[in-house]
N, C-alpha and C positions, 0 to 999 in steps of 0.2 A: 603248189606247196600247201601243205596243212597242218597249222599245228594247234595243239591241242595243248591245253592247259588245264591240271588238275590240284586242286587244292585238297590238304590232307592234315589234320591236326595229330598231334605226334606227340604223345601222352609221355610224360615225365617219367624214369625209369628209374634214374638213381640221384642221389642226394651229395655234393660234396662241397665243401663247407670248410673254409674258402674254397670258391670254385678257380683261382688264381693266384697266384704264386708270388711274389716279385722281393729278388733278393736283391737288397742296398745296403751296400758299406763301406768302408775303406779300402784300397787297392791292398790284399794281401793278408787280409784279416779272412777269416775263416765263417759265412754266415750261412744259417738255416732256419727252415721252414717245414712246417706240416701242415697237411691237409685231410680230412677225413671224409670217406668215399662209403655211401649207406646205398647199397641193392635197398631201390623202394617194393616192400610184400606183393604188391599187384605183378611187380614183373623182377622178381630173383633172378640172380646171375652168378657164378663163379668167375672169377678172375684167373686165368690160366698161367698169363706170365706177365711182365710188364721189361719196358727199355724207354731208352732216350733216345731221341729220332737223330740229335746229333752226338759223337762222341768229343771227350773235354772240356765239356762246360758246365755238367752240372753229375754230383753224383747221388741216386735213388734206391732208398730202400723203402721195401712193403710190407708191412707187417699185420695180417689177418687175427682177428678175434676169433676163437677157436670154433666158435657156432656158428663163425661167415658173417654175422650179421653188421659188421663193418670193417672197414679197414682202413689203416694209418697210413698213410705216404708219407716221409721224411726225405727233404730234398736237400741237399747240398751243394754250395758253389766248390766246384774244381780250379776254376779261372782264378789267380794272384793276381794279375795284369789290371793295368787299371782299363776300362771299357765298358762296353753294352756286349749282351749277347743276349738271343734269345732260345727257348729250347721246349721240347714240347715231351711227355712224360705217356707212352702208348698202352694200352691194355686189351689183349683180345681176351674176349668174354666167350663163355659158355651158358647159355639158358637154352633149358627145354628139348635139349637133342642137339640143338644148333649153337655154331662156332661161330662168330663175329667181328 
């Protein structure tokens, strides 16, 4: 058997600020969050579409700056219930011909 191992440094593409989320409140109170998502100029991307990996527990909208040059995520909890959950917010990108 033979394996081979390669190391590779993987240049920073995009900027997003907070790069994590974390919604806490009272059971049933209503709470939200924003994050802003910057294509770094070395390597531009268009954002195609976005979703939530799971459904009911968190609701997401995007809202683009008109030149692309950033965009707003606003995340909201769905869940009244008092609990944990966690959820993750998807984006296939487009740069340079290529879909991602």
């Amino acid at each position: 058997m033979v394996l081979s191992v390669f190391r590779r440094t993987v240049d920073q593409f995009v900027q997003i600020q907070p790069n994590r989320l974390t919604l806490i409140g009272p059971a049933g109170t209503l709470v939200k969050e924003q994050t802003t998502i910057t294509p770094l100029p070395k390597y531009p991307f268009r954002i195609l579409s976005y979703r939530t990996q799971r459904d009911g527990n968190i609701r997401a909208k995007l809202e683009s700056d008109p030149s692309g040059a950033f965009h707003t995520l606003r995340v909201e909890n769905i869940v009244m219930e008092k609990g944990r959950f966690v959820d993750v917010v998807l984006f296939p990108t487009k740069t340079h011909g290529k879909t991602t």
